[in-house]
C-alpha positions in Angstrom: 139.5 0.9 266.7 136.5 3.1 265.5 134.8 1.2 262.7 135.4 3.8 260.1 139.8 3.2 260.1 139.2 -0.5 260.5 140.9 -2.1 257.6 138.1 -4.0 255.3 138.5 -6.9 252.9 139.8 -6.3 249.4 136.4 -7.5 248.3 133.9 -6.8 250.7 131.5 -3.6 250.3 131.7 -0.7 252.0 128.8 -2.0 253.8 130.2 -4.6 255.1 128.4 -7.1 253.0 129.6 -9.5 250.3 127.5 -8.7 247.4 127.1 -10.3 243.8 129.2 -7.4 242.6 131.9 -8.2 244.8 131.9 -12.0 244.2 132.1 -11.7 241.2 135.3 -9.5 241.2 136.7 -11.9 243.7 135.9 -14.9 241.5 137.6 -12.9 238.8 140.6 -12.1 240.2 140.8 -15.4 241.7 141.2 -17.4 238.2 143.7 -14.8 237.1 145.9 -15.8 239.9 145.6 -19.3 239.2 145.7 -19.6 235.7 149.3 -17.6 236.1 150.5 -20.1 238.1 149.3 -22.6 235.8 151.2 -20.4 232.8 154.3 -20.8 234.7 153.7 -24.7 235.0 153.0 -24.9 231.8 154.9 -22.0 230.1 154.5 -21.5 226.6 157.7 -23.0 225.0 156.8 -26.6 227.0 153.5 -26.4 225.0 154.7 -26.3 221.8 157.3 -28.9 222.8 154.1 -30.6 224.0 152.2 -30.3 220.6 155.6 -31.1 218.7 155.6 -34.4 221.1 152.3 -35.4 220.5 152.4 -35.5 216.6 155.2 -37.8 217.3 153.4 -40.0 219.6 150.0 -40.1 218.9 148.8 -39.9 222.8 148.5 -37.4 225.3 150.1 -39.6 228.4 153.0 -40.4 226.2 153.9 -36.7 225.5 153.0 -35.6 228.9 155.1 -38.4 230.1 158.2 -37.7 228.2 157.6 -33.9 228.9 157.1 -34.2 233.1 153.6 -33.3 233.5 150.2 -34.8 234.1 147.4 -35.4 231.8 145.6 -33.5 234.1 147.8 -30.6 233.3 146.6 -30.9 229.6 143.6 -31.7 229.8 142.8 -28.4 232.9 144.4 -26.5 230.3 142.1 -27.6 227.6 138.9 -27.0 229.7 140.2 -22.9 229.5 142.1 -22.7 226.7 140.8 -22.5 223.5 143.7 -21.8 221.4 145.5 -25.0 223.3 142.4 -27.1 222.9 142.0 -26.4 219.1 145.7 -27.6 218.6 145.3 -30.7 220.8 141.9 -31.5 219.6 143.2 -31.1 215.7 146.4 -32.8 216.4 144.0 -35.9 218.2 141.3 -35.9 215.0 144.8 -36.4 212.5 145.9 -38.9 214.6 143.2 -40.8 216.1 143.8 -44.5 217.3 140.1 -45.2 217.3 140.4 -46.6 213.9 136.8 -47.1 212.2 135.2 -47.2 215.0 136.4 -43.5 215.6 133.5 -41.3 217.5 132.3 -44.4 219.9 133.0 -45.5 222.9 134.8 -48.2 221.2 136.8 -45.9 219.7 137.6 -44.3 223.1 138.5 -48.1 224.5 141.0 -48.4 221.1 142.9 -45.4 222.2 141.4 -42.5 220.4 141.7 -39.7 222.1 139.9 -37.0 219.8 137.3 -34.7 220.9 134.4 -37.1 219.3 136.2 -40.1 220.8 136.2 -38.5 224.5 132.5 -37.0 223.9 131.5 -40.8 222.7 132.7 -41.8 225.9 130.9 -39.2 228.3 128.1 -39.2 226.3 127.4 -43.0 227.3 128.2 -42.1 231.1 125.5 -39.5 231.3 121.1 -39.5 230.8 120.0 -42.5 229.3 118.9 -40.1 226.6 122.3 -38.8 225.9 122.8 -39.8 222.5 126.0 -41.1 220.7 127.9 -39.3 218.5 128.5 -41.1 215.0 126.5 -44.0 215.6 123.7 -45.1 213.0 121.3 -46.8 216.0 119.2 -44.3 218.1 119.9 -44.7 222.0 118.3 -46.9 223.8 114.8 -45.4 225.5 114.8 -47.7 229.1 112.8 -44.9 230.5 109.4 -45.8 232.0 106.4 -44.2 230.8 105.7 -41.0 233.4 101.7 -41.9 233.0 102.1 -45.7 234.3 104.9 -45.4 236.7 104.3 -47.3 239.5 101.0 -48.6 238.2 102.3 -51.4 236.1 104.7 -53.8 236.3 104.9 -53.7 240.3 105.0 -56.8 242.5 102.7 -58.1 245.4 103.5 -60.1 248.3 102.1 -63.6 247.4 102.8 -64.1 251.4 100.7 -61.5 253.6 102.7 -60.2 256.5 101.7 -59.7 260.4 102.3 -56.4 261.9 105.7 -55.7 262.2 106.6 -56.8 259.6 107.0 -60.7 260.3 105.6 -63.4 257.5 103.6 -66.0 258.6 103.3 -69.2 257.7 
């Protein structure tokens, strides 16, 4: 076939070439897709069922549970949904099992599930620098100083080794 009938990508340039442009659209239309499927998963009249659920019984794995989905579910549909993810997150703050200790990652380990009680949690998995939420102590700084890295502190072989690498006695 001459190469000006041959049937081209949906998303590849006239050129030829994949360009930023064209990515991008593809990127596009490629969440659209998926996010419908996840709207038929997840149709509208199971979240509010969901949300209905969940004021009833105070955790996300119990509603999901007793509605047939995953966490995962939720929590995916959080990540793009903001409307979804403002109702979850203000259903959560009413309702949080952290107790006092709501906003730390003791409050994560009692069961709250709010948005400060799962950032609490992430926040202590990340940088040493990350700092907590609601808690009164600054973060511990276990960082070495950048100036006397490797300077200080290091440890010398009381016991001089022989080429390759043997000790002697």
């Amino acid at each position: 076939m001459p190469p000006s009938t041959r049937s081209r990508g949906r998303w590849i340039a006239p050129t030829g070439e994949r360009t930023s442009t064209t990515r991008a659209a593809h990127a596009a239309d490629t969440t659209a897709w998926k996010r419908a499927l996840r709207d038929a998963e997840f149709p509208p009249e199971a979240r509010v069922r969901f949300l209905d659920l969940l004021r009833e019984q105070r955790t996300v794995k119990a509603a999901a549970e007793d509605l047939g989905i995953t966490t995962a579910r939720v929590y995916g549909r959080m990540k793009w949904d903001e409307a979804f993810a403002a109702e979850v997150d203000e259903i959560l703050a009413a309702t949080c099992l952290g107790g006092d200790q709501c906003g730390t990652e003791m409050g994560y380990r009692y069961g709250g599930r709010c948005a400060d009680c799962r950032a609490a949690k992430h926040a202590t998995r990340g940088h040493p620098s990350a700092s907590p939420l609601r808690n009164d102590r600054p973060p511990a700084d276990d960082s070495p100083d950048p100036a006397t890295f490797g300077r200080t502190g290091t440890r010398s072989l009381s016991v001089p080794l022989e080429p390759f690498g043997r000790v002697s006695r």
